[in-house]
N, CA, C and O atoms as a GROMACS GRO file, in nm:
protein
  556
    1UNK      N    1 -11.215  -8.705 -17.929
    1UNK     CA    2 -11.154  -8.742 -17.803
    1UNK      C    3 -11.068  -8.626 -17.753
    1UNK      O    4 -10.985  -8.562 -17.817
    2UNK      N    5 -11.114  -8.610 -17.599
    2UNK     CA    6 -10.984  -8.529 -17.537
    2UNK      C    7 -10.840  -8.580 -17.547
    2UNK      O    8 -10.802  -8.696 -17.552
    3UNK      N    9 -10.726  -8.396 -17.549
    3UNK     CA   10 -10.638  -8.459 -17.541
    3UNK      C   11 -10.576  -8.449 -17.392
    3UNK      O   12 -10.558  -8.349 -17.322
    4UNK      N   13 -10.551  -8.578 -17.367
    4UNK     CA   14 -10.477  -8.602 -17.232
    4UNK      C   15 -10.329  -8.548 -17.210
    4UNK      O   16 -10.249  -8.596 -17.290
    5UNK      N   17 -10.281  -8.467 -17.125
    5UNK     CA   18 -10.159  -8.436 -17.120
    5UNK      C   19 -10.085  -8.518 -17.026
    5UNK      O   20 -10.113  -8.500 -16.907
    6UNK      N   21  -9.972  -8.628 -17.062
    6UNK     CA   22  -9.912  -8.697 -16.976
    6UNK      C   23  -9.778  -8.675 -16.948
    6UNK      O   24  -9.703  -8.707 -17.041
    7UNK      N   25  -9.730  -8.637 -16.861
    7UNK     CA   26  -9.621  -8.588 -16.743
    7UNK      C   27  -9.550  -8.725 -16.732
    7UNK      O   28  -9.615  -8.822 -16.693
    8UNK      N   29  -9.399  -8.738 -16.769
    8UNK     CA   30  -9.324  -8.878 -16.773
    8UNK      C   31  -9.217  -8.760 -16.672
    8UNK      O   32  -9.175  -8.657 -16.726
    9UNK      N   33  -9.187  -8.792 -16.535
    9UNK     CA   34  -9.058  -8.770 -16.440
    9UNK      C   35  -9.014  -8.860 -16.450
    9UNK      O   36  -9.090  -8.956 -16.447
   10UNK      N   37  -8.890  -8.884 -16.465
   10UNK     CA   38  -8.832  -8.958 -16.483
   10UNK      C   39  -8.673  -8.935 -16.496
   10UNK      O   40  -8.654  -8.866 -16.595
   11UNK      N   41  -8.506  -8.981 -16.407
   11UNK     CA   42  -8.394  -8.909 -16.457
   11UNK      C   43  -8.338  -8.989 -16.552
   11UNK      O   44  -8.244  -8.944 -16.618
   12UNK      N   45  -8.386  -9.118 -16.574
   12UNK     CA   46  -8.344  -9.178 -16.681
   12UNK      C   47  -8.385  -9.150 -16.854
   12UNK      O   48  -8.491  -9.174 -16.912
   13UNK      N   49  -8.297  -9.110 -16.890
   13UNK     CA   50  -8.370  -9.073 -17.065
   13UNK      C   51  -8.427  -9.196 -17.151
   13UNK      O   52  -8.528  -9.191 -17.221
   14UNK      N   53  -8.332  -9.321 -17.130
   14UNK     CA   54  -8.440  -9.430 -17.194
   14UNK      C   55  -8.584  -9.500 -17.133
   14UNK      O   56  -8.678  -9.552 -17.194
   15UNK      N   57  -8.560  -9.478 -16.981
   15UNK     CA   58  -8.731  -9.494 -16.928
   15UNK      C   59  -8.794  -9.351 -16.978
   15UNK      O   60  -8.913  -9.357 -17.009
   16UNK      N   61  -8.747  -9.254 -16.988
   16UNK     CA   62  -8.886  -9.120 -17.037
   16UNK      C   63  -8.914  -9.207 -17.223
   16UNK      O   64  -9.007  -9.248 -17.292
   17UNK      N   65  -8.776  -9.196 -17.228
   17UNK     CA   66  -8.834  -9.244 -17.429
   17UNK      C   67  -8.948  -9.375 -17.470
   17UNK      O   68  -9.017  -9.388 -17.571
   18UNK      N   69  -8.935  -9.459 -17.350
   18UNK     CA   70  -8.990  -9.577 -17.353
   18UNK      C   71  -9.096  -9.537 -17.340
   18UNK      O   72  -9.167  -9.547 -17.440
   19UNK      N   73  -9.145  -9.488 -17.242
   19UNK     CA   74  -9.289  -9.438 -17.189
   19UNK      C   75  -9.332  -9.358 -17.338
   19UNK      O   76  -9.381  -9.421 -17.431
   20UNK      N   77  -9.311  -9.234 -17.342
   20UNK     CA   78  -9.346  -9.192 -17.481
   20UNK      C   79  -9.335  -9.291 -17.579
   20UNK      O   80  -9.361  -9.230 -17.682
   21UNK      N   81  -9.324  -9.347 -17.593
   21UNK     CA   82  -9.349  -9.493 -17.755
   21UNK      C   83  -9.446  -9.521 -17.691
   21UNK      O   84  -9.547  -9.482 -17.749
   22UNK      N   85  -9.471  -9.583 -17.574
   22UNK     CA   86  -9.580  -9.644 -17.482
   22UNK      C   87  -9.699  -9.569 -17.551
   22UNK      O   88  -9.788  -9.634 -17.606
   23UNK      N   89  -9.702  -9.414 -17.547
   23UNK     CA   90  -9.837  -9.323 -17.470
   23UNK      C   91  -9.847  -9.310 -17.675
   23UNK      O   92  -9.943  -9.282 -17.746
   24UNK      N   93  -9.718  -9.340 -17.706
   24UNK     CA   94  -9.754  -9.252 -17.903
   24UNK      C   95  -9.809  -9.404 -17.926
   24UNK      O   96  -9.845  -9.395 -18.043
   25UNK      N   97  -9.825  -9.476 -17.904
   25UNK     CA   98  -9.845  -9.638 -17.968
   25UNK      C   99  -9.994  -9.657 -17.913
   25UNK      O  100 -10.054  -9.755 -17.959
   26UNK      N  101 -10.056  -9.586 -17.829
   26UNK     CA  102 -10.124  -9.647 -17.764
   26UNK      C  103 -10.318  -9.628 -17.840
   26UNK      O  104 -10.337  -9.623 -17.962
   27UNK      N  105 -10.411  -9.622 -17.758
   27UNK     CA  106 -10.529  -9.560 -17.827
   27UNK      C  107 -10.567  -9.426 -17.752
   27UNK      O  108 -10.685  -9.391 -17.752
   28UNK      N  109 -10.477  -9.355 -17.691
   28UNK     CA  110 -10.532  -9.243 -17.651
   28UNK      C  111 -10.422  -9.061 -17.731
   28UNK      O  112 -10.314  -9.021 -17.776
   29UNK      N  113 -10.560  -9.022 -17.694
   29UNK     CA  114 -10.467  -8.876 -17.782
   29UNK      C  115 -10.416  -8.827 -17.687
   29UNK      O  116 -10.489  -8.766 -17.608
   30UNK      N  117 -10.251  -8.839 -17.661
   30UNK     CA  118 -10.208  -8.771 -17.571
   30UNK      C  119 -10.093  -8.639 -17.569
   30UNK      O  120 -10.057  -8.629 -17.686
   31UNK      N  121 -10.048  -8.574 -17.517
   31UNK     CA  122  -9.955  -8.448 -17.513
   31UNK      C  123  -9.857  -8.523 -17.444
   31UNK      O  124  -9.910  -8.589 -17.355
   32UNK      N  125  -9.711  -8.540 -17.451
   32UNK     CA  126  -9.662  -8.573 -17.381
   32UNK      C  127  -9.520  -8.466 -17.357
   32UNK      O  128  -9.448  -8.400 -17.432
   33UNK      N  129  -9.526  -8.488 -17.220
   33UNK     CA  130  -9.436  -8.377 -17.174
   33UNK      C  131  -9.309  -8.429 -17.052
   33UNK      O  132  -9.328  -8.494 -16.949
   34UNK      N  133  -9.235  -8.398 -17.083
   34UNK     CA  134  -9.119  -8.456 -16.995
   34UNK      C  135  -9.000  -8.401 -16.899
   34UNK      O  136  -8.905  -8.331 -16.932
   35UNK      N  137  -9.021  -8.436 -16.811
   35UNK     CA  138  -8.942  -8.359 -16.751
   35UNK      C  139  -8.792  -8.510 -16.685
   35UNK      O  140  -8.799  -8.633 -16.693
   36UNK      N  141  -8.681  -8.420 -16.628
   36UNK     CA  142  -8.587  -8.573 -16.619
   36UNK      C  143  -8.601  -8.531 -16.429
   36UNK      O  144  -8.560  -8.627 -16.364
   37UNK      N  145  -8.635  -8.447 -16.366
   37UNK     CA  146  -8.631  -8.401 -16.215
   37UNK      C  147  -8.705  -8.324 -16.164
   37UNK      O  148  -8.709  -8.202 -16.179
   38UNK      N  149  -8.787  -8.412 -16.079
   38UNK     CA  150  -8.927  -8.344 -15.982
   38UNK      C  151  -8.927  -8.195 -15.962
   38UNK      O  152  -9.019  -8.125 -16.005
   39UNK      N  153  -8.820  -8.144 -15.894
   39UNK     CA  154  -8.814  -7.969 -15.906
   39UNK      C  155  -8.861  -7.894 -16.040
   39UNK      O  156  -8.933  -7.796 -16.056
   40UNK      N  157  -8.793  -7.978 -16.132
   40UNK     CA  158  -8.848  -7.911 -16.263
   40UNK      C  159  -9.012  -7.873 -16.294
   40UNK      O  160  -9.066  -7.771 -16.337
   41UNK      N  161  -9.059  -8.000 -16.252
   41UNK     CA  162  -9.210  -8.070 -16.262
   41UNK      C  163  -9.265  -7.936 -16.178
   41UNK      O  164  -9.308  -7.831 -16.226
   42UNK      N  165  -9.252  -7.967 -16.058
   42UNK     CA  166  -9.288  -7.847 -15.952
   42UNK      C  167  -9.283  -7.707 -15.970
   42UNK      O  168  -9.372  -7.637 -15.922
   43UNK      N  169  -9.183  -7.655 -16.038
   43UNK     CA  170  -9.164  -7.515 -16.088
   43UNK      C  171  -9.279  -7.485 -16.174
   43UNK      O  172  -9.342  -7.382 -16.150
   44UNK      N  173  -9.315  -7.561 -16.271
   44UNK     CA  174  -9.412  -7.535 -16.388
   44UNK      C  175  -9.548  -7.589 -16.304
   44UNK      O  176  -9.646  -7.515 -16.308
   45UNK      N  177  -9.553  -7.673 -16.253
   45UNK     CA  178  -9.683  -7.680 -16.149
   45UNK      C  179  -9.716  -7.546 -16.103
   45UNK      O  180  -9.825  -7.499 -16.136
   46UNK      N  181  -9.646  -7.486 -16.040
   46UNK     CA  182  -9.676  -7.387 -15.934
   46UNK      C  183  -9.689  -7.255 -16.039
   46UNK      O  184  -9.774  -7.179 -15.992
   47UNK      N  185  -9.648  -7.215 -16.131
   47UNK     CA  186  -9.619  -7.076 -16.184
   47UNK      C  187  -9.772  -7.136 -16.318
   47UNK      O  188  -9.756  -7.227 -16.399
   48UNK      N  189  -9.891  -7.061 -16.304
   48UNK     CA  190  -9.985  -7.116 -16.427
   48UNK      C  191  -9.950  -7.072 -16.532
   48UNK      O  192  -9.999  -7.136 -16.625
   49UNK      N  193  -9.867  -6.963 -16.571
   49UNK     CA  194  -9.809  -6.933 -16.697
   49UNK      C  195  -9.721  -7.048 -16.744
   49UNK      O  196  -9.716  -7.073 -16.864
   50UNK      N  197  -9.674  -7.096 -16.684
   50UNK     CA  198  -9.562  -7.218 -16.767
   50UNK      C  199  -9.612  -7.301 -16.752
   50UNK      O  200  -9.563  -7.389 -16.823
   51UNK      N  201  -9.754  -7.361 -16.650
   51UNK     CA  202  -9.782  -7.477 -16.686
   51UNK      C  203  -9.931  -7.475 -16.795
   51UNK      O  204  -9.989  -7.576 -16.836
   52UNK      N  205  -9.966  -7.345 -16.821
   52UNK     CA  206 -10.070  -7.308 -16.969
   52UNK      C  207  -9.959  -7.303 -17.045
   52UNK      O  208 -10.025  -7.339 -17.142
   53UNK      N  209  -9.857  -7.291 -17.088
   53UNK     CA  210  -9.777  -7.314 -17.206
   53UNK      C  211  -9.699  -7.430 -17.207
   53UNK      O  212  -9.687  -7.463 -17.325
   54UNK      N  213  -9.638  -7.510 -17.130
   54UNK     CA  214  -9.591  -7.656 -17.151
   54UNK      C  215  -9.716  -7.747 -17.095
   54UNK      O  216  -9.748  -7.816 -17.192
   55UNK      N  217  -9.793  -7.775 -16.996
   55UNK     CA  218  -9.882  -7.858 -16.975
   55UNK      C  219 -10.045  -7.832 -17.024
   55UNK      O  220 -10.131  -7.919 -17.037
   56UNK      N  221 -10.054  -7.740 -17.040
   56UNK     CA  222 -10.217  -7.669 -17.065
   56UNK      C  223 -10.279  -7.678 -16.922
   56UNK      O  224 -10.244  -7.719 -16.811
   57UNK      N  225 -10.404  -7.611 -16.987
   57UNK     CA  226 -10.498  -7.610 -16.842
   57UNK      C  227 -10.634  -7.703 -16.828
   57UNK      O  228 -10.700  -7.761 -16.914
   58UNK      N  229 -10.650  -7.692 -16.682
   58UNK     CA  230 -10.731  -7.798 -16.655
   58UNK      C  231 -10.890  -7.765 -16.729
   58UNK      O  232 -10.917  -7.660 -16.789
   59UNK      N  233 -10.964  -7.858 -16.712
   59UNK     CA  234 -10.950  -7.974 -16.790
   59UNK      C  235 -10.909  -7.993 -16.919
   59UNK      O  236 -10.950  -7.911 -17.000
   60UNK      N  237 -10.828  -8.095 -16.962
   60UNK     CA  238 -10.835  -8.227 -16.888
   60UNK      C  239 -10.754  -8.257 -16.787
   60UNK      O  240 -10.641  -8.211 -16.805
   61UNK      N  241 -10.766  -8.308 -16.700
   61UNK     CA  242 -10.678  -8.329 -16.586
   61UNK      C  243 -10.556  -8.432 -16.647
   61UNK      O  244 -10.607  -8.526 -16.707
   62UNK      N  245 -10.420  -8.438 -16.646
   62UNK     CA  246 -10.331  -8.448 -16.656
   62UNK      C  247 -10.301  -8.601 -16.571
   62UNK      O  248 -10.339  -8.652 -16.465
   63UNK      N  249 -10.217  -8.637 -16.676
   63UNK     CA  250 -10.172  -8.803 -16.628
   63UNK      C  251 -10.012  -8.809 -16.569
   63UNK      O  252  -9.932  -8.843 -16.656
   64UNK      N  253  -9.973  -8.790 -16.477
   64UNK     CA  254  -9.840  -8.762 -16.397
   64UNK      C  255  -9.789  -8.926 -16.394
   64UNK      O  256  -9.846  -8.991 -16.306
   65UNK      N  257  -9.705  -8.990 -16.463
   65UNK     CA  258  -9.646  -9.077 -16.446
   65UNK      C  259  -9.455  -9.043 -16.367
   65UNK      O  260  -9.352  -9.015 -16.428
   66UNK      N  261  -9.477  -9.060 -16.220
   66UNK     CA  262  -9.323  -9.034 -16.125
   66UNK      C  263  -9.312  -9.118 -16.107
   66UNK      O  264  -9.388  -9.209 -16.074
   67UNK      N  265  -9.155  -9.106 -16.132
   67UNK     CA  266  -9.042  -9.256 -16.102
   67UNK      C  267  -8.993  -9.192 -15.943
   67UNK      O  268  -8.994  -9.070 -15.926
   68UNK      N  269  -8.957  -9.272 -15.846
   68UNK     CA  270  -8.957  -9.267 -15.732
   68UNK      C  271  -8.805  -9.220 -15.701
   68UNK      O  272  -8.773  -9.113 -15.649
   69UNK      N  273  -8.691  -9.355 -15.760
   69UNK     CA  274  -8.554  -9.273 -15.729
   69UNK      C  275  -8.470  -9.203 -15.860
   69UNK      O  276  -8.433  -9.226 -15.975
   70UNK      N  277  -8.471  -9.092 -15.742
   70UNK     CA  278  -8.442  -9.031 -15.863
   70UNK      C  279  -8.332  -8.906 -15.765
   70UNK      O  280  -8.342  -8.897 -15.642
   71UNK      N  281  -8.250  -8.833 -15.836
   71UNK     CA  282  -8.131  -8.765 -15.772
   71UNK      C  283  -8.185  -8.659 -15.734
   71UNK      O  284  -8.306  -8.673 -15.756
   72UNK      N  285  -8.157  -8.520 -15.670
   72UNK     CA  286  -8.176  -8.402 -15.629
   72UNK      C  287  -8.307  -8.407 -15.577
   72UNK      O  288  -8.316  -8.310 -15.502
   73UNK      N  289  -8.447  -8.489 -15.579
   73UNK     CA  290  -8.583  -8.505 -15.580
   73UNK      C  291  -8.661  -8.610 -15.568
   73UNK      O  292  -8.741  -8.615 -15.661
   74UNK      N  293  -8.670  -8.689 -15.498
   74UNK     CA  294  -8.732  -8.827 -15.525
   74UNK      C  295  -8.842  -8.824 -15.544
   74UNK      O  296  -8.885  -8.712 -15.516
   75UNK      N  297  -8.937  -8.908 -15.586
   75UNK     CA  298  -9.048  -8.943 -15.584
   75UNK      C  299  -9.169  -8.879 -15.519
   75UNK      O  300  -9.266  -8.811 -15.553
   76UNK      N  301  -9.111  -8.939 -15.397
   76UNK     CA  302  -9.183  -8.896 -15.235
   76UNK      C  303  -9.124  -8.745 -15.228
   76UNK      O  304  -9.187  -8.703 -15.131
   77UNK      N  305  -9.072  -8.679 -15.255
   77UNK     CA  306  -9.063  -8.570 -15.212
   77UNK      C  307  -9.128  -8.475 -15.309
   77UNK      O  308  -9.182  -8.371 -15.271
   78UNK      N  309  -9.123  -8.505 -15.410
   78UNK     CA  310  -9.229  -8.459 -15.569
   78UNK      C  311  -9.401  -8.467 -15.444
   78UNK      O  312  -9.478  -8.375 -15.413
   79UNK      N  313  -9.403  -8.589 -15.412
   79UNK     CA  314  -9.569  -8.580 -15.338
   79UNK      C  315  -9.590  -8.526 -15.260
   79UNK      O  316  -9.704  -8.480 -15.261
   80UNK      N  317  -9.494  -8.486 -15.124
   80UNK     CA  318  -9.471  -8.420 -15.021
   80UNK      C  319  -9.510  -8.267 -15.076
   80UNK      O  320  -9.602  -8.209 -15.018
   81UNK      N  321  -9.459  -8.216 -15.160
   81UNK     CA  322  -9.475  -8.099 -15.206
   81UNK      C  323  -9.597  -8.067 -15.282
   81UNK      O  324  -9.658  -7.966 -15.249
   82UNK      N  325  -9.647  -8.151 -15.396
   82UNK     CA  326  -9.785  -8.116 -15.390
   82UNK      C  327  -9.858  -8.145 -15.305
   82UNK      O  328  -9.964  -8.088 -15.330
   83UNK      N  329  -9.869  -8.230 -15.172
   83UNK     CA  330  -9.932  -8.240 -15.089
   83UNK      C  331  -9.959  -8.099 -15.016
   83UNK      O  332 -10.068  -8.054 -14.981
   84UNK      N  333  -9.825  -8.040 -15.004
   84UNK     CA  334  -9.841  -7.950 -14.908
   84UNK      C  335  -9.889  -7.805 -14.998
   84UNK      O  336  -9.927  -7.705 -14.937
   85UNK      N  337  -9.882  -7.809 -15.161
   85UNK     CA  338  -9.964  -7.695 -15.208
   85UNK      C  339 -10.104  -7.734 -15.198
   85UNK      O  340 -10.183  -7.641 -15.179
   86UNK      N  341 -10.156  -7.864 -15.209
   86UNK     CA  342 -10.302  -7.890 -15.238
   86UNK      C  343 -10.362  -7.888 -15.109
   86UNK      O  344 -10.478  -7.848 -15.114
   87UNK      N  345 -10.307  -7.929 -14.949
   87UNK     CA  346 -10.370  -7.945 -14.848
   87UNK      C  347 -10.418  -8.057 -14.809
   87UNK      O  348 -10.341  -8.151 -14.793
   88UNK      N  349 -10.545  -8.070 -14.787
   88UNK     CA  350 -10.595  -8.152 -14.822
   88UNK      C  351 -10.667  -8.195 -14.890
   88UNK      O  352 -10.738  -8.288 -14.851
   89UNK      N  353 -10.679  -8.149 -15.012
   89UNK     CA  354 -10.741  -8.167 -15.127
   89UNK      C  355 -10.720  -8.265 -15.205
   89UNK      O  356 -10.618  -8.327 -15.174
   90UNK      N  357 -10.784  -8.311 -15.308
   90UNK     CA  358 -10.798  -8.424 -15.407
   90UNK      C  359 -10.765  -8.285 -15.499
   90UNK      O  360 -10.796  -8.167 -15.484
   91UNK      N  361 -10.686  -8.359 -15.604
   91UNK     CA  362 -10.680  -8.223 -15.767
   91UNK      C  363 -10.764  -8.319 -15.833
   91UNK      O  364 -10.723  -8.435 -15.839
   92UNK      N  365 -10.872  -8.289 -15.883
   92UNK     CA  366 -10.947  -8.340 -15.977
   92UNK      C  367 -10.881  -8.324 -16.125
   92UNK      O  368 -10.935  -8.352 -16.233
   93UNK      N  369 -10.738  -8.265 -16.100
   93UNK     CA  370 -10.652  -8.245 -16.256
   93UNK      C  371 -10.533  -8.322 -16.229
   93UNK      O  372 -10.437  -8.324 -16.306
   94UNK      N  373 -10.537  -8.380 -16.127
   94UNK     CA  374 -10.411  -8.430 -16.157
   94UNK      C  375 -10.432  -8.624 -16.109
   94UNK      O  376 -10.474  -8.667 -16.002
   95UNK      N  377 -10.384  -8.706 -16.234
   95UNK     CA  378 -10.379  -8.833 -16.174
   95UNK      C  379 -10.239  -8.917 -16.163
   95UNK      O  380 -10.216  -8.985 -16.263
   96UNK      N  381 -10.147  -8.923 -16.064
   96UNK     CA  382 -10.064  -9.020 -16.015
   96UNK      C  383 -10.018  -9.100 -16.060
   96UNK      O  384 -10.008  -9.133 -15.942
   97UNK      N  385  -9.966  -9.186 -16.124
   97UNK     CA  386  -9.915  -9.316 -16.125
   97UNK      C  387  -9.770  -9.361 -16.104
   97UNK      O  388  -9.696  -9.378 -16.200
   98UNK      N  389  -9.733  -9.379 -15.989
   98UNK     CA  390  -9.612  -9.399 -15.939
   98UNK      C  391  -9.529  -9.451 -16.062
   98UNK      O  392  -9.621  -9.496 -16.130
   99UNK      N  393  -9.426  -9.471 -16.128
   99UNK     CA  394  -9.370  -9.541 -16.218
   99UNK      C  395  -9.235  -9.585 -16.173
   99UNK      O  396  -9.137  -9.514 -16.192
  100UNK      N  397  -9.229  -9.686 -16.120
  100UNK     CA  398  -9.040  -9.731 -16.100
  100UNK      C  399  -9.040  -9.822 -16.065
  100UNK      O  400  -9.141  -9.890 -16.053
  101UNK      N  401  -8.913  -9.861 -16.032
  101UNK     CA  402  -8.822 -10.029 -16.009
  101UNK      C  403  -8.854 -10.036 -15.910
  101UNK      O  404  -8.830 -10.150 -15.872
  102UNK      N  405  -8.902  -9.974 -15.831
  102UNK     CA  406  -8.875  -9.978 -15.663
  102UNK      C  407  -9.032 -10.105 -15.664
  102UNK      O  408  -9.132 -10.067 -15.724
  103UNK      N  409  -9.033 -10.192 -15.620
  103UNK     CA  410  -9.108 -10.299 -15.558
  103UNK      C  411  -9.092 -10.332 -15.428
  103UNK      O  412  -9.082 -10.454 -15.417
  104UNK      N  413  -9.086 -10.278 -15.331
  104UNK     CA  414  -9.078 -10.272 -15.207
  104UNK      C  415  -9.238 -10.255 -15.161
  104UNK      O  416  -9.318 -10.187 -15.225
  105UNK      N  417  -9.262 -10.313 -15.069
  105UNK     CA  418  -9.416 -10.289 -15.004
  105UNK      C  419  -9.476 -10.187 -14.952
  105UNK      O  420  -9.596 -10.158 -14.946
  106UNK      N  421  -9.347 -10.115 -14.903
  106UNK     CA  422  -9.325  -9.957 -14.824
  106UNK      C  423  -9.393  -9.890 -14.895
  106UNK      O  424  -9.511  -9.855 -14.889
  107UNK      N  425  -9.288  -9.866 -14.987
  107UNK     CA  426  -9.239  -9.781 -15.091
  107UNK      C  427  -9.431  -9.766 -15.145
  107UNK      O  428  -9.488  -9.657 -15.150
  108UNK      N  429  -9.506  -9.914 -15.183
  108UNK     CA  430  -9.611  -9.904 -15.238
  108UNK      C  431  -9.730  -9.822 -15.145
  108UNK      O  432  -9.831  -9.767 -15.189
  109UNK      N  433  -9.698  -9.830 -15.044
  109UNK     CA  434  -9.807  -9.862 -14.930
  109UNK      C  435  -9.775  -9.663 -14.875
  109UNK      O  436  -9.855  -9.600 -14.805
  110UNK      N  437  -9.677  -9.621 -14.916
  110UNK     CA  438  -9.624  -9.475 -14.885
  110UNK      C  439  -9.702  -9.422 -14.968
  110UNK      O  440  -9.786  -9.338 -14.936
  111UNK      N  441  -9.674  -9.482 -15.132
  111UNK     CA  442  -9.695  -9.376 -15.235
  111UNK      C  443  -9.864  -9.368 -15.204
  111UNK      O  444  -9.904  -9.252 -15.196
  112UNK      N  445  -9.970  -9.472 -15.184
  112UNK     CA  446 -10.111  -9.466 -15.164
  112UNK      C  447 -10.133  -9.430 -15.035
  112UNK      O  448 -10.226  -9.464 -14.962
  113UNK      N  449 -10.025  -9.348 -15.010
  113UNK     CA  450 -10.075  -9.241 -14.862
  113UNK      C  451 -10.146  -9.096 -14.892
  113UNK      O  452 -10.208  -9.017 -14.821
  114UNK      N  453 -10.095  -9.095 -15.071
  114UNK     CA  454 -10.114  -8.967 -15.095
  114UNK      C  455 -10.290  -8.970 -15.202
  114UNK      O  456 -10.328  -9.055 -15.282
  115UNK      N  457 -10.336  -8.882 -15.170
  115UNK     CA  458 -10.463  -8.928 -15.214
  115UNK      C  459 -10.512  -8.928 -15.374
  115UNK      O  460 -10.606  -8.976 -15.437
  116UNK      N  461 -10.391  -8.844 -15.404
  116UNK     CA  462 -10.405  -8.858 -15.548
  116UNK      C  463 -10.313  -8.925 -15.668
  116UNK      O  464 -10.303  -8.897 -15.787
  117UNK      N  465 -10.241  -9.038 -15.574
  117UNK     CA  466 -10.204  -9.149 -15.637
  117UNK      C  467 -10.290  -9.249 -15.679
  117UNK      O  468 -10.366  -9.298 -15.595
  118UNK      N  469 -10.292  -9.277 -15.760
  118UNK     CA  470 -10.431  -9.387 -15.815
  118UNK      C  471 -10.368  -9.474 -15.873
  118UNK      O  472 -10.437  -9.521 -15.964
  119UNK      N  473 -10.221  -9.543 -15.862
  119UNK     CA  474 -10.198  -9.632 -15.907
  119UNK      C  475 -10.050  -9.655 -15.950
  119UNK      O  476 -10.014  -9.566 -16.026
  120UNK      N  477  -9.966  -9.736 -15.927
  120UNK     CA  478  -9.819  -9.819 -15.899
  120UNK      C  479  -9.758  -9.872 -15.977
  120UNK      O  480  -9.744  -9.988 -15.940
  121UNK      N  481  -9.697  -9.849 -16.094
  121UNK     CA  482  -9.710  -9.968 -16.182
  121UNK      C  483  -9.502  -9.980 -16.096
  121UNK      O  484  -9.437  -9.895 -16.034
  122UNK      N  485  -9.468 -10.117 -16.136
  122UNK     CA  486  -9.304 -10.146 -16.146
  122UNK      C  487  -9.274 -10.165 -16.274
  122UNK      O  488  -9.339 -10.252 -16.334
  123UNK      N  489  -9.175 -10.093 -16.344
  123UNK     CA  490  -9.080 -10.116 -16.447
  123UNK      C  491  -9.053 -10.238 -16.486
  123UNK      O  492  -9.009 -10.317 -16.402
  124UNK      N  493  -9.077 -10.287 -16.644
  124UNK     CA  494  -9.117 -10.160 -16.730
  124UNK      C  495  -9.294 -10.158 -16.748
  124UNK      O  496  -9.367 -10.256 -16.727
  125UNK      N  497  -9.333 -10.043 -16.784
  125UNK     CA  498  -9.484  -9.997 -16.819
  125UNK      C  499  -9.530 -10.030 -16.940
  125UNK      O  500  -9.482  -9.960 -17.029
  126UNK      N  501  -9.609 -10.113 -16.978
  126UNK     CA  502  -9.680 -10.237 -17.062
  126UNK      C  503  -9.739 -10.081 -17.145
  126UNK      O  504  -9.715  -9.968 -17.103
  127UNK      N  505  -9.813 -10.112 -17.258
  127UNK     CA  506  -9.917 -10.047 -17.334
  127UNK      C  507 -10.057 -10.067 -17.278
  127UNK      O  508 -10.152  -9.988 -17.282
  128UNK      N  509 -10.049 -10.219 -17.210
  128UNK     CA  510 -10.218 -10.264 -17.180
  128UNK      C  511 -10.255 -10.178 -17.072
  128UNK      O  512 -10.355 -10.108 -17.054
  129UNK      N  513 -10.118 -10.203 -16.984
  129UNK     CA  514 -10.130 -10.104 -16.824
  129UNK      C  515 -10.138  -9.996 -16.845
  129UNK      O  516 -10.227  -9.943 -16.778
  130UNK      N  517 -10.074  -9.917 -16.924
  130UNK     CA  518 -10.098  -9.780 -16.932
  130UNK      C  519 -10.246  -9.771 -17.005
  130UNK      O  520 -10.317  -9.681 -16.959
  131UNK      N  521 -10.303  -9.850 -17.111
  131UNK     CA  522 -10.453  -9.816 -17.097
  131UNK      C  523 -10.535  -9.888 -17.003
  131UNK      O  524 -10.652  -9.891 -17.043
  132UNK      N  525 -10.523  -9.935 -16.918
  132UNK     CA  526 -10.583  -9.983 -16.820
  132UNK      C  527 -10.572  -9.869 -16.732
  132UNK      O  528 -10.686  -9.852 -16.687
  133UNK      N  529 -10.491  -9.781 -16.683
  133UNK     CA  530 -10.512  -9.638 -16.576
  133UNK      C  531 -10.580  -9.551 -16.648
  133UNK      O  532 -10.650  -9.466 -16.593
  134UNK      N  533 -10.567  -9.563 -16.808
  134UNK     CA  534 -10.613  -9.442 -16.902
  134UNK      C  535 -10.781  -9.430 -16.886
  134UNK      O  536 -10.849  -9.332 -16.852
  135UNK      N  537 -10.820  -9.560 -16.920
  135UNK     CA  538 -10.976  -9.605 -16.906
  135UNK      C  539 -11.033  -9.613 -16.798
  135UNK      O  540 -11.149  -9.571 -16.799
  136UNK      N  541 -10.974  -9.674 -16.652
  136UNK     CA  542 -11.004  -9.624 -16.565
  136UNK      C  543 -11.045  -9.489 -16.480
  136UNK      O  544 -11.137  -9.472 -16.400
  137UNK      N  545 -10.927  -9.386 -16.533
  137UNK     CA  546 -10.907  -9.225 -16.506
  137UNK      C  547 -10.982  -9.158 -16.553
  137UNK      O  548 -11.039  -9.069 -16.491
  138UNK      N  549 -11.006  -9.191 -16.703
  138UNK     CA  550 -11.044  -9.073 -16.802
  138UNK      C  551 -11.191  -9.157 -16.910
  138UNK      O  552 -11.258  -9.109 -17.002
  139UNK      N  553 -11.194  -9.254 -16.863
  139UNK     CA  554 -11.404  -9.294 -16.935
  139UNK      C  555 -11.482  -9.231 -16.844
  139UNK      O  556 -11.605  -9.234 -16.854
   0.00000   0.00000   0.00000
């Protein structure tokens, strides 16, 4: 089995730790990598030297789990910005999954504006759900 590299944004340290038990408990072989603020995420996105040494390279395309509020960076502004490096492109390396409290309809109906969101979960993130995007994404 490939190994999947999964991306937890997140500024809370016990939602990133949770998620990692999630992704180490689960049935997939994954890398997990963490960042606590979207800028961070974005810096190593953009420069391929730091994201071949903390994320690896494509393929396999990469499992981005973003929490929405979040301080210096939100959510939406994490997408805004790869939006505007990718264009209009689909990344065939990168898959989405919104992760946060926020349950608002907006909020849902914003994040699937972006085309390479594939999926919403609200806090907290199950084991089943997280292999339910896994098997979906990556069979």
């Amino acid at each position: 089995m490939t190994t999947i590299p999964v991306v937890i944004i997140d500024d809370d340290k016990v939602d990133r730790y949770i998620v990692q038990r999630i992704v180490q408990e689960s049935d997939i072989e994954a890398k997990v990598i963490e960042y606590k603020a979207g800028d961070e995420f974005l810096e190593v996105l953009s420069d391929s030297k730091k994201r071949a040494a903390e994320i690896g390279t494509a393929p396999p395309p990469m499992l981005v789990l973003l929490d929405v509020n979040m301080p210096r960076m939100n959510g939406f502004e994490v997408l805004d910005s790869i939006s505007r490096e990718l264009g209009e492109s689909d990344p065939d390396y990168m898959v989405v999954m919104m992760f946060t409290s926020s349950n608002h309809a907006e909020d849902k109906a914003k994040a699937f504006s972006y085309s390479f969101v594939k999926d919403y979960v609200v806090k907290p993130l199950t084991r089943e759900r997280l292999q339910d995007v896994i098997a979906k994404h990556y069979s």
